[in-house]
C-alpha positions as CSV (number, residue, x, y, z in Angstrom):
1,X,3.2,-22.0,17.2
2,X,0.0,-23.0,14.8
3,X,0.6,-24.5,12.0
4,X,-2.1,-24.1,9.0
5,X,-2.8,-26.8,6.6
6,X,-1.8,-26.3,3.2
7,X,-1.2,-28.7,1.6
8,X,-5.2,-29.4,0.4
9,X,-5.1,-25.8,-1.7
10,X,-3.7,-26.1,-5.0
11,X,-2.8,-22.3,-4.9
12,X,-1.1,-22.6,-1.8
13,X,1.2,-25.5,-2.7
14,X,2.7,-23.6,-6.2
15,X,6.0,-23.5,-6.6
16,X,6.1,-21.4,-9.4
17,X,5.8,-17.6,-8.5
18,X,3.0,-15.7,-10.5
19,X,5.2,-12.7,-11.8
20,X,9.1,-13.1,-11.7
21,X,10.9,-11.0,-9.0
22,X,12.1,-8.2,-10.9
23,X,8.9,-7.2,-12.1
24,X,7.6,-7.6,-8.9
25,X,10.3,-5.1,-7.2
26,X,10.0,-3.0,-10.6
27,X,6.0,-2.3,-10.0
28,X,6.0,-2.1,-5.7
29,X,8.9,0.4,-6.6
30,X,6.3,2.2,-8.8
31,X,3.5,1.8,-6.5
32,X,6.0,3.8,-4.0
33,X,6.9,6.8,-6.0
34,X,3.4,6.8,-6.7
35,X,2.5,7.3,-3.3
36,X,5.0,9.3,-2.0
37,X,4.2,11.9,-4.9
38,X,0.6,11.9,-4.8
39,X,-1.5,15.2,-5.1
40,X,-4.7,16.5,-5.2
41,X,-4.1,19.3,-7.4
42,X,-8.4,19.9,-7.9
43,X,-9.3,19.5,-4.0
44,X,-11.7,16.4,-5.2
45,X,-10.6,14.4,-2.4
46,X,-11.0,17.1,0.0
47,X,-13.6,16.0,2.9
48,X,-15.1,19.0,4.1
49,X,-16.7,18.0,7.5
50,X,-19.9,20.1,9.2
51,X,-17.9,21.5,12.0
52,X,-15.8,23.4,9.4
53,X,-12.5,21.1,9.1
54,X,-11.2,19.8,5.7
55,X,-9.5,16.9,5.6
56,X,-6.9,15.9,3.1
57,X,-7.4,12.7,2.1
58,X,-5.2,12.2,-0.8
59,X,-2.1,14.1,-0.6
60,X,0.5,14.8,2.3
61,X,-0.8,18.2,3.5
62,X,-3.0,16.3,5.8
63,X,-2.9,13.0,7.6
64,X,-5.4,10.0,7.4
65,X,-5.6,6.4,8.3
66,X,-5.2,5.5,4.4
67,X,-1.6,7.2,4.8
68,X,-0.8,5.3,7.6
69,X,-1.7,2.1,5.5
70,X,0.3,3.1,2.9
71,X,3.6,3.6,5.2
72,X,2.7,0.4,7.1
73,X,3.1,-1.7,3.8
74,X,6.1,0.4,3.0
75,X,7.8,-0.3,6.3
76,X,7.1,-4.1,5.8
77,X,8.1,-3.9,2.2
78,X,11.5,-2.3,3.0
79,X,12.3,-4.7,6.5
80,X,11.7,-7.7,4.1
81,X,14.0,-6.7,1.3
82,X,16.9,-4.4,3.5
């Protein structure tokens, strides 16, 4: 196991937290229903490629990497706190 220095970084060694836990759960848990509701009610985000496919990249009616980034946080978020 490797073990990274610390204590030289005054950021690193705080023991105070920078927002207090229940705000922190309060704004991931709006962060969340902001992702899992998120629209593209205009078609802005719509990427319109030159061999005829459009890709969603905003809402759910299509998939993309940033989607999968999303759920990957989610998934960590939720095995952390379960």
């Amino acid at each position: 196991m490797t073990v990274f220095p610390v204590k030289h970084s005054k950021l690193l060694c705080q023991p105070e937290h920078l927002l207090p836990r229940s705000e922190l759960v309060q704004l991931i848990q709006k962060l969340t229903q902001n992702l899992v509701n998120i629209t593209d009610e205009t078609g802005e985000f719509l990427l319109r490629l030159d061999d005829g496919r459009v890709i969603d990249t905003k809402g759910w009616a299509g998939w993309e990497w940033t989607h999968g980034i999303g759920l990957y946080g989610m998934l960590h978020y939720y095995q952390q706190t379960r």
